[in-house]
C-alpha positions in Angstrom: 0.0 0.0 0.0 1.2 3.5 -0.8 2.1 5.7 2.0 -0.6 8.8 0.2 -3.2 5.6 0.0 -3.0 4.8 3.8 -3.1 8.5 4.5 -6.6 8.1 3.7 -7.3 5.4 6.2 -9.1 5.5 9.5 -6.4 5.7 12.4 -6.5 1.8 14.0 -9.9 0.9 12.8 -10.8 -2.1 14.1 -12.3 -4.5 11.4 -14.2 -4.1 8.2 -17.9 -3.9 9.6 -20.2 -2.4 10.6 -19.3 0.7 9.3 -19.9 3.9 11.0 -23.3 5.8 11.8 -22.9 7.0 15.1 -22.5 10.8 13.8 -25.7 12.5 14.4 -27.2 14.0 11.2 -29.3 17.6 10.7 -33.0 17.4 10.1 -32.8 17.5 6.7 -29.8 14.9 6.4 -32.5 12.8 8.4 -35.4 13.1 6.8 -33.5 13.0 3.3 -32.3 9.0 4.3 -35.9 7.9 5.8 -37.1 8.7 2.7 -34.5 6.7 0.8 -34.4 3.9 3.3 -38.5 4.2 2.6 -38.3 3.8 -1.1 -35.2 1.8 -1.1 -34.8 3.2 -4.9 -32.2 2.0 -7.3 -32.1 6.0 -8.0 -31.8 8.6 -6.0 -31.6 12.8 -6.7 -30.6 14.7 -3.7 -30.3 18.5 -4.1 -29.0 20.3 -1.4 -27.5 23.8 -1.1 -23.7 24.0 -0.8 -22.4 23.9 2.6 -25.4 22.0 3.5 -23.5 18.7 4.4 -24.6 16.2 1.1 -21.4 14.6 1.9 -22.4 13.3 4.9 -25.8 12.3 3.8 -24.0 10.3 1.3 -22.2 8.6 3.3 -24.4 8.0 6.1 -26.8 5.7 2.7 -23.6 4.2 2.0 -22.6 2.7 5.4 -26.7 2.0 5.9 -26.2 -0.1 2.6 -23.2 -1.9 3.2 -24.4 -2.9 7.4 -27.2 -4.2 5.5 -25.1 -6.1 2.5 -27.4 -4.3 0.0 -24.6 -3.5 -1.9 -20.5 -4.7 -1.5 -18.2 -1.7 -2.7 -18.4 1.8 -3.4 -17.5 4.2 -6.4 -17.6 7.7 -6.0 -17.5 10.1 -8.9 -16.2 13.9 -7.8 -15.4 16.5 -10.5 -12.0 17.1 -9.2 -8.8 15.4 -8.0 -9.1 17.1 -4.9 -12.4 16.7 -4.3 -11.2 12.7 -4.7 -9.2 13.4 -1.7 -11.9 15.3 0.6 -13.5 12.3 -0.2 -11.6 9.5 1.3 -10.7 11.6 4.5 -14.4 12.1 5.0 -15.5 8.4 4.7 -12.3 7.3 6.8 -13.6 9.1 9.6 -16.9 7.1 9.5 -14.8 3.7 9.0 -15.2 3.3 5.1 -11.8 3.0 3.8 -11.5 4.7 -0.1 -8.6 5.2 -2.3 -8.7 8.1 -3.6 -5.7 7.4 -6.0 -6.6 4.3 -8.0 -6.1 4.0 -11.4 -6.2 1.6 -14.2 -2.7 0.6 -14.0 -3.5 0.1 -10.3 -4.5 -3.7 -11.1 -7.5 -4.7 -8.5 -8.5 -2.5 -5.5 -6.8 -3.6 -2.8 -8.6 -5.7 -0.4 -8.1 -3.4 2.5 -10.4 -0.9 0.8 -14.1 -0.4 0.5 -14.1 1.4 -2.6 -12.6 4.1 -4.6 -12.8 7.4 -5.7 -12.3 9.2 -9.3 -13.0 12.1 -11.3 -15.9 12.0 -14.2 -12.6 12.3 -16.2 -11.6 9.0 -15.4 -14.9 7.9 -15.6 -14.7 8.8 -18.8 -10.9 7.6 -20.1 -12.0 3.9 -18.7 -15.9 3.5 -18.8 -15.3 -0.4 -19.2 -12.8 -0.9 -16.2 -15.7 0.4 -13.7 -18.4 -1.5 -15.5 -16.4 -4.4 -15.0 -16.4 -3.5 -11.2 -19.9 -2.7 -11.1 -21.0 -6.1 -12.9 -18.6 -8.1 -10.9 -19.8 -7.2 -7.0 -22.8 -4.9 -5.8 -21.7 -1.5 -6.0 -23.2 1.9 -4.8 -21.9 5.0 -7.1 -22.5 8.2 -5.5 -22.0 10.6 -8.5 -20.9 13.8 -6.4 -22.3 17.2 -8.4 -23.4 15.2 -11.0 -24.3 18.0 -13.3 -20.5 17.3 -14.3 -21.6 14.1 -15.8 -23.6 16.9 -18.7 -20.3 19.1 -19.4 -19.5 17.4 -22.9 -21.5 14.1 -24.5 -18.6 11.5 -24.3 -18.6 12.2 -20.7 -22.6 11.5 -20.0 -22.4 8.2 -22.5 -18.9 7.3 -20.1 -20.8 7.5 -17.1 -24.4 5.8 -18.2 -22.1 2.8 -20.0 -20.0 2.3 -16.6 -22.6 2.1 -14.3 -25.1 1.5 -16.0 -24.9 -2.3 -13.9 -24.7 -0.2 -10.7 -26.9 -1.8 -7.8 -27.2 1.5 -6.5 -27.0 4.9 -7.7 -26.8 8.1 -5.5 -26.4 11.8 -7.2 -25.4 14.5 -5.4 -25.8 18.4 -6.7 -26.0 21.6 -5.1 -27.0 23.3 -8.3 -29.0 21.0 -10.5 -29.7 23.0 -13.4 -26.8 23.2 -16.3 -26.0 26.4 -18.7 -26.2 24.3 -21.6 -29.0 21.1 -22.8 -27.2 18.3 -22.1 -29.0 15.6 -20.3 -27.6 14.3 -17.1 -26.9 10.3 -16.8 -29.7 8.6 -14.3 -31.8 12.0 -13.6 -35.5 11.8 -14.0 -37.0 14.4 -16.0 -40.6 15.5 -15.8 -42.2 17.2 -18.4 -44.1 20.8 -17.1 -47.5 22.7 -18.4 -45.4 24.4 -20.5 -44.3 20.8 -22.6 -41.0 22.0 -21.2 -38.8 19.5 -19.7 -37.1 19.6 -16.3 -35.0 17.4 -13.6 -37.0 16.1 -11.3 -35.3 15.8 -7.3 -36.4 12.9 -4.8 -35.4 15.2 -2.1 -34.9 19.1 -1.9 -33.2 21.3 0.7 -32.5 25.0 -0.9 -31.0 27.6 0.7 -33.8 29.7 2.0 -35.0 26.5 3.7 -30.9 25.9 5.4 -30.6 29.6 6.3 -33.8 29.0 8.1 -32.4 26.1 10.1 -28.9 28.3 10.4 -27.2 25.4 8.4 -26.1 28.5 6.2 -24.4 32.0 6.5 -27.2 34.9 5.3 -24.6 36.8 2.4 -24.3 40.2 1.8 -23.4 41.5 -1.6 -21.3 44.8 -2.0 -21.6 45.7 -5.7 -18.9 48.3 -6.9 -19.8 50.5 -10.2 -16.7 52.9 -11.6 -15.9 54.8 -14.3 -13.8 52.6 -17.7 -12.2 53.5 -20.2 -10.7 50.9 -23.4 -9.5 50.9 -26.8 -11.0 48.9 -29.2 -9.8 46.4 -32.1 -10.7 49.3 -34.1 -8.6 51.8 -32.3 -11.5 53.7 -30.8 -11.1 54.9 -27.1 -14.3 54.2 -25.3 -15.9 55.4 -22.1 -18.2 54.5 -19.7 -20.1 53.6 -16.6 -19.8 50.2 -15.0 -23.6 49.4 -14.9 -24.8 52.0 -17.2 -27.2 50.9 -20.8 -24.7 49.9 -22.6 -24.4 47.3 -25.8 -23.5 43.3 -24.8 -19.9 43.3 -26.3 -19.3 46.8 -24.5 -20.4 45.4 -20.9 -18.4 42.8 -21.4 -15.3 45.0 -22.5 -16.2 47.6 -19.3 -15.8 44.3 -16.5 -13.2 43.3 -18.1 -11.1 46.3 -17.5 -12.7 46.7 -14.3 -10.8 43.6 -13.6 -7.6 44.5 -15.1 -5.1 44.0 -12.7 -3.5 47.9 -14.0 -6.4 49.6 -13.2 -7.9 51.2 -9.4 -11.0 49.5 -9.5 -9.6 45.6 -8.2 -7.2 47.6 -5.7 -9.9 49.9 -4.3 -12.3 46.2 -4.3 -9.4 44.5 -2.4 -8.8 47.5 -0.2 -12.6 47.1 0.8 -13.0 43.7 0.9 -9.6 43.4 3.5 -11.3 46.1 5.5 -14.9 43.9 5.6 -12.6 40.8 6.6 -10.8 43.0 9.3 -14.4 43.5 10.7 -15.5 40.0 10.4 -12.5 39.0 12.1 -13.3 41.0 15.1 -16.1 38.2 15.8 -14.6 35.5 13.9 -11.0 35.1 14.4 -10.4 32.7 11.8 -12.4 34.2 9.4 -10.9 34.0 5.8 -11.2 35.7 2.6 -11.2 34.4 -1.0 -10.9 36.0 -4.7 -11.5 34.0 -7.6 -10.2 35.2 -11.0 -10.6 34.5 -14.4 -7.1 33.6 -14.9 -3.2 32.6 -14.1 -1.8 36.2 -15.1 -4.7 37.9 -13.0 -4.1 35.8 -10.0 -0.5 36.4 -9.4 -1.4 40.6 -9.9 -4.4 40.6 -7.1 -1.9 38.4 -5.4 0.5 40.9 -5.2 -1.8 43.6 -4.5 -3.4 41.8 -1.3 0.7 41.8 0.0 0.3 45.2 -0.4 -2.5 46.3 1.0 -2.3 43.5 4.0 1.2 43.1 4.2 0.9 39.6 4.2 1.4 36.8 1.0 -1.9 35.1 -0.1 -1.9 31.5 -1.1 -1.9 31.4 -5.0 -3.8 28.5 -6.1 -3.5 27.4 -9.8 -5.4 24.8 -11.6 -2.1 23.5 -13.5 -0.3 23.2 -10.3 0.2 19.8 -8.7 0.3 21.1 -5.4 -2.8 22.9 -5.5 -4.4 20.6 -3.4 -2.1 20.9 -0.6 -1.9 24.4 -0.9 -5.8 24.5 -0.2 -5.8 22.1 3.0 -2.9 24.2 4.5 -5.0 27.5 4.0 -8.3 25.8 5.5 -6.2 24.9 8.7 -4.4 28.1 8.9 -5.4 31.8 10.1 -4.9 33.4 7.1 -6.4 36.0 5.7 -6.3 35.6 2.1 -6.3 32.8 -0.8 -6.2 33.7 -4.5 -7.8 30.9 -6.8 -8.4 30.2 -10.8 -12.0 28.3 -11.0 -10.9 25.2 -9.0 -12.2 26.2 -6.0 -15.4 27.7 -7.0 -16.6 24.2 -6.4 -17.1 21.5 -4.1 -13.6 22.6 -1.9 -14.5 22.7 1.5 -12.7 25.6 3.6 -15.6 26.0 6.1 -13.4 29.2 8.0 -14.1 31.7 4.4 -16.3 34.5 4.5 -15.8 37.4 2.7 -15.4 36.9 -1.1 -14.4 38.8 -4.3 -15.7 37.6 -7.6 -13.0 38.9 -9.9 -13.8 36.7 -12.6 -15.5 37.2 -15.8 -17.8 33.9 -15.6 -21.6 34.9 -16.0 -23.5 31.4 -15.8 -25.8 30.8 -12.9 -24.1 27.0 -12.3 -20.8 28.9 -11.7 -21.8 31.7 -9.7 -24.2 29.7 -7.4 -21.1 26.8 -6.6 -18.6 30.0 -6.3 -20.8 32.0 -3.8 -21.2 28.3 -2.1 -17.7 28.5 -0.9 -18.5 31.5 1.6 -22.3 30.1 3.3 -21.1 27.2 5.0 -21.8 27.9 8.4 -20.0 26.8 11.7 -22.4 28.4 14.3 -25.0 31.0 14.6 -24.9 34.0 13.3 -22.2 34.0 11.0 -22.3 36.6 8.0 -21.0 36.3 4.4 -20.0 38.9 2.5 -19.0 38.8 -1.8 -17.7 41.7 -3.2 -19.5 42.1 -7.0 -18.9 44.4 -10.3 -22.2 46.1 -11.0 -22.8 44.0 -13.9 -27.0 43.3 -14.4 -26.1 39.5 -14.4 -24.7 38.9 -11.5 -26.9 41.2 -9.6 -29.5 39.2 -10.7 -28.1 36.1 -9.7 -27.5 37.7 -6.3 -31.1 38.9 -5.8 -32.5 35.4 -6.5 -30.1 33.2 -4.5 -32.9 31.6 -3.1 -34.1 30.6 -6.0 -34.9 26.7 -6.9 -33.5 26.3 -10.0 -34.1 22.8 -11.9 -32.0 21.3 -14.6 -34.1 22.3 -18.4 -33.9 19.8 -20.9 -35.5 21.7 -23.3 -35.4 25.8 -24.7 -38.3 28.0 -25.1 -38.4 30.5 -27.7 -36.4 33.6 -26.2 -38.2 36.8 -26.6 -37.0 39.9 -28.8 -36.0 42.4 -26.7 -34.4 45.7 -27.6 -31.3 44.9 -29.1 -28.4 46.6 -27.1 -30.1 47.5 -24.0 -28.6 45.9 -20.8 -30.8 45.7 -18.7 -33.3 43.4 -20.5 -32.4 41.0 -17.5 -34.7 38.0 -18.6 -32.6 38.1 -22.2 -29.6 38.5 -20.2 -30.2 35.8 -18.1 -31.3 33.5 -21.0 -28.1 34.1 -22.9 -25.9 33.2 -19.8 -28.0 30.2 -19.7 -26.9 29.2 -23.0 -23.0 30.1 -22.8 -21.1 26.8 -22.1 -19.5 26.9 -18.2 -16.2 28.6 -19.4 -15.4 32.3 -19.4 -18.0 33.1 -22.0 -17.5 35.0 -25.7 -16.1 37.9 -23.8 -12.9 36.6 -23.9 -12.4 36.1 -27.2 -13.4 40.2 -28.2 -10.1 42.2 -28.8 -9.9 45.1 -27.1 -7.2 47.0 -24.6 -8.2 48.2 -20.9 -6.7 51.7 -20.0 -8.3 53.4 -16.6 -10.4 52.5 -14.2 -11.8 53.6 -10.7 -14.2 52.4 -8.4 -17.2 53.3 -6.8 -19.5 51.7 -3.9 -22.8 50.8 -5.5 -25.4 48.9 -3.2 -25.6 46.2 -0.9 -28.1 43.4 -1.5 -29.6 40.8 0.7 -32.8 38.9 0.7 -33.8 40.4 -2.2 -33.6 44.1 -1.5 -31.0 47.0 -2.1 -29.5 49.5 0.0 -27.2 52.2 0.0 -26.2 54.6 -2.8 -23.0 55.8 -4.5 -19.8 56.8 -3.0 -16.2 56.9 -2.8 -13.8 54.1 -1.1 -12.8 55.1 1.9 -16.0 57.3 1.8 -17.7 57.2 5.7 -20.9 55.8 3.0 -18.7 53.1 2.1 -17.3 52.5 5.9 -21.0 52.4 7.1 -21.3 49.0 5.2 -18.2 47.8 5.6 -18.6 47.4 9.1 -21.4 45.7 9.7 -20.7 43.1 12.5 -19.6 39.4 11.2 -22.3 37.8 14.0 -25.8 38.4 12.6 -29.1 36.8 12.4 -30.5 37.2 9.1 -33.3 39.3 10.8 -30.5 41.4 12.3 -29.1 41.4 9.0 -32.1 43.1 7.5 -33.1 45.7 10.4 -29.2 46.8 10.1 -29.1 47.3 6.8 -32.4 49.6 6.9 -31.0 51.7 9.7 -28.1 52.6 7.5 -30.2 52.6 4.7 -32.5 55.7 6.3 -29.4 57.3 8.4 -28.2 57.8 4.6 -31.5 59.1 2.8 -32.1 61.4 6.3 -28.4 62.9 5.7 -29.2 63.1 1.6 -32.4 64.9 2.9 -30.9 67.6 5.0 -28.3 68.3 2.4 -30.9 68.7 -0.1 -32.8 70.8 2.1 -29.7 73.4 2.7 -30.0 73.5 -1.3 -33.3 74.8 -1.1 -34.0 71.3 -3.3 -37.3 69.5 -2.6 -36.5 66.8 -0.2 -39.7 64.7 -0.5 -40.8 62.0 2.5 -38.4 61.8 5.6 -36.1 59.1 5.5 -38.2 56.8 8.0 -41.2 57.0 5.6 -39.3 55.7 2.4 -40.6 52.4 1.8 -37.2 50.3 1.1 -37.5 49.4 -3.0 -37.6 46.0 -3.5 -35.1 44.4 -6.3 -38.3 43.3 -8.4 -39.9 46.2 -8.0 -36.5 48.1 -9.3 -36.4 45.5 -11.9 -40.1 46.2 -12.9 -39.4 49.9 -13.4 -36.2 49.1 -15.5 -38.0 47.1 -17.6 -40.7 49.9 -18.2 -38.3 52.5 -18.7 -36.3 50.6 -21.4 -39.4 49.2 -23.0 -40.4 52.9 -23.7 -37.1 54.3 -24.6 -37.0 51.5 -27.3 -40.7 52.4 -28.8 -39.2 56.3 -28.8 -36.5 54.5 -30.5 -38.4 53.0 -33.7 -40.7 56.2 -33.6 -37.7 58.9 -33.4 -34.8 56.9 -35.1 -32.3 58.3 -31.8 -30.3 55.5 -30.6 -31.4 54.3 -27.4 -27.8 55.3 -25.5 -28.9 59.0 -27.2 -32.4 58.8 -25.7 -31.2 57.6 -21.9 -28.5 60.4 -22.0 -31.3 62.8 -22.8 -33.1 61.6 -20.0 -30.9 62.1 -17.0 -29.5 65.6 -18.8 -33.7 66.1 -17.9 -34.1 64.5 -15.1 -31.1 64.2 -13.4 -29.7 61.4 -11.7 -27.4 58.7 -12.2 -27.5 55.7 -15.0 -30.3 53.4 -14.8 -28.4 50.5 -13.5 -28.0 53.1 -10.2 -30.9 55.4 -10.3 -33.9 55.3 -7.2 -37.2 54.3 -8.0 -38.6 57.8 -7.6 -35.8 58.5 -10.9 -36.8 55.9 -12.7 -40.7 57.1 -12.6 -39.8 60.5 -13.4 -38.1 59.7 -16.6 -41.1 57.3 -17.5 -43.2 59.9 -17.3 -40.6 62.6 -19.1 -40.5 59.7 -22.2 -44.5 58.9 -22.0 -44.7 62.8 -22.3 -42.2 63.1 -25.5 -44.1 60.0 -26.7 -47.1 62.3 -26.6 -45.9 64.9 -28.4 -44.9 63.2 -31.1 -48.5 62.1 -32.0 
């Protein structure tokens, strides 16, 4: 036996059975394996919300199965080599011993193990060698995040055709829907009204449900808007507003040099995000912090910066090094305060101490940003907060104001509907295009262009659905107000909090309009606190408008918004109240007038 193989084993476990289920599980873990041991089903769908402990559920069926010889040996599936890894540790500590570095040069599984774990890439590369296994002794797979099993054909047909014998199957997802139509091996879909087609779970535990039970952190969003400025293929300087109306390929080329690592914007993020982790850190000692980015070169640069600003190295973690595993189990153990990561931990890695995040990555698909913003929500005890730093970019705001969404896997595409070409903010087109973009960085990266300036600016914070706060400056006392909300919250707490420094802010706005001799409208404490939807709504009815002024004028719908606020006042749309939203619907329905 390998000395990295018995690494893996339970410390001086005492025979081969029974295997372990002394560990007491959550409610839901419960529930979830009375109704499997119920059913006793060959197939079995659990979806639960990341952080939520599926790993344990799994492995509390699998030792249930095996104490009952229902099944012999175990596979698991995980999407990464790492993940193998987590794997194995967690089922030696319940007595099931795995090897988490078999191969098919390995010969037969020792007899010393219980099973083995490997990647859907293996999976895939030897279909017929775990066939053979499955055919040859009762076997339970659990196929960990098995969306995976959907990310290219040969995979899905590798995994039906290897266990496809199986005695047993278990999935495991915390995000079951997909960004693309690929069907995923041995889920059940059930066709809707609609004649649409869509996974069907045999048990469900989302996230509003586990932030109920305090299974999960509440998260905080901090969205950060800024001024941009590129060149072109074409050599054409361009200029604009993170957040503002803007065309696809230009809000694509504006986060992009937000992100630039020689721009202000990611250094005046970082700066803010340290400062939110100094806070958190006040009530969580531990606390650690995370950035993802969209690539190597990136990495390294917000690397650098975080020595900086903190004085202190981050870990670098890069996908194409072999010691990235290692490199993430010495950061979970550690007090730390900062990791830098390229993708492979936006998934599955379990470093239960993060919890303030920066997504500094271009990646716009709901599957990715749902398994990224998983990393931060595991919760340890009560009353922890999360916090992700965002770009103002209408996708991901959306995706932030619906986390607790329950999103199935769609097998099939309705018609998208015409929207007005160019506009933003058409978030249900948006949304349907990021749905259809493959789980990589998206077309973005392939558009030429050169990033030259950019700054940043504190946008909004979002939780539960709702937005607070308005512009200002880092550093700004604005900005400092959010930045030091307490890291021990109820979500409740969470939401009063937030309100208070929601109306403190609109009371101050107030008096300072007042010594203008400007209209102030309701106190502060009257304001009703806009809703996301409702903000969404108005959007919507704004740019439907502006685009009907657009086929009846011929002005180009950037033309017509700019028009607007020179009127009106106010900031872009992505950033503008509710009360200056209405008043440039009514300023357009009033032009529309006149034009009759």
């Amino acid at each position: 036996m390998s000395t990295s193989a018995a690494s893996h084993l339970p410390p001086a476990f005492p025979g081969r059975a029974p295997w372990g289920t002394a560990q007491k599980l959550r409610a839901w873990q419960q529930a979830a394996l009375d109704e499997y041991l119920r059913r006793q089903p060959r197939d079995f769908l659990a979806v639960a919300t990341p952080g939520a402990g599926k790993t344990t559920f799994a492995l509390r069926i699998a030792a249930e199965l095996l104490n009952r010889h229902i099944v012999q040996q175990l596979t698991i599936v995980a999407p990464t080599e790492h993940l193998k890894k987590q794997w194995a540790e967690a089922a030696g500590r319940v007595g099931i011993r795995i090897d988490p570095d078999y191969s098919s040069s390995s010969g037969p599984l020792g007899r010393e193990y219980d099973g083995l774990a490997v990647t859907y890439a293996g999976v895939g590369v030897h279909p017929m060698l775990h066939r053979n296994r499955c055919e040859s002794r009762k076997t339970l797979v659990i196929l960990d995040e098995i969306h995976h099993a959907g990310d290219s054909l040969s995979w899905g047909e590798a995994v039906s055709e290897a266990f496809e014998p199986a005695t047993r199957r278990l999935a495991l997802t915390g995000t079951p829907f997909r960004s693309d139509t690929n069907p995923i091996p041995f889920v059940s879909y059930a066709e809707g009204a609609d004649g649409v087609r869509r996974s069907a779970a045999d048990y469900t535990y989302g996230y509003g449900h586990a932030l109920a039970d305090g299974v999960v952190r509440p998260v905080i969003f901090l969205s950060y808007s800024g001024n941009m400025r590129w060149r072109t293929k074409a050599g054409d300087e361009i200029e604009a507003r993170l957040g503002e109306p803007m065309t696809k390929d230009a809000i694509s080329q504006a986060w992009r040099t937000a992100l630039d690592p020689h721009g202000n914007w990611m250094p005046n993020v970082l700066r803010a995000a340290d400062q939110r982790l100094s806070e958190v850190r006040k009530s969580i000692p531990d606390a650690g912090g995370l950035v993802i980015a969209t690539d190597h070169e990136a990495a390294r640069a917000y690397a650098r910066m975080l020595r900086e600003i903190t004085g202190h190295g981050a870990t670098l973690v890069l996908s194409d090094d072999s010691g990235a595993s290692k490199r993430i189990e010495d950061f979970s153990a550690s007090t730390d305060r900062w990791m830098v990561a390229v993708r492979m931990v936006s998934e599955g890695v379990d470093v239960p101490r993060l919890a303030v995040g920066v997504y500094a990555t271009s990646i716009s698909t709901p599957l990715f940003f749902a398994q990224a913003v998983g990393r931060f929500v595991r919760a340890r005890r009560r009353g922890e907060v999360a916090s992700v730093f965002l770009p103002s970019v209408p996708t991901l705001l959306s995706f932030a104001n619906e986390m607790e969404a329950q999103r199935d896997h769609v097998l099939d595409r309705q018609k998208a509907k015409q929207g007005e070409e160019g506009l933003y903010d058409q978030e249900e087109a948006l949304l349907a295009e990021a749905n259809r973009e493959n789980d990589g960085p998206g077309e973005q990266e392939g558009l030429p262009f050169e990033a030259l300036e950019s700054e940043a600016t504190f946008d909004r914070v979002l939780f539960d659905g709702n937005e607070f706060g308005m512009q200002a400056q880092p550093g700004s006392p604005e900005e400092a107000d959010y930045l030091g909300i307490p890291g021990l919250l109820e979500p409740d707490q969470v939401q009063l909090l937030l309100q208070r420094r929601q109306s403190r802010q609109l009371a101050k706005d107030r008096k300072e309009a007042a010594r203008r001799g400007e209209v102030p409208g309701l106190p502060a404490q009257d304001r009703p606190v806009i809703t996301h939807r409702q903000l969404l709504d108005l959007r919507r009815q704004l740019n439907t408008l502006v685009g009907a002024y657009h086929h009846a004028s011929g002005k180009p719908h950037g033309s017509i918004h700019t028009e607007l606020r020179r009127v009106c006042g106010g900031p872009p749309a992505a950033q503008a109240t509710a009360s200056e939203l209405k008043d440039r619907i009514a300023k357009i329905q009033e032009w529309a007038t006149r034009m009759r």
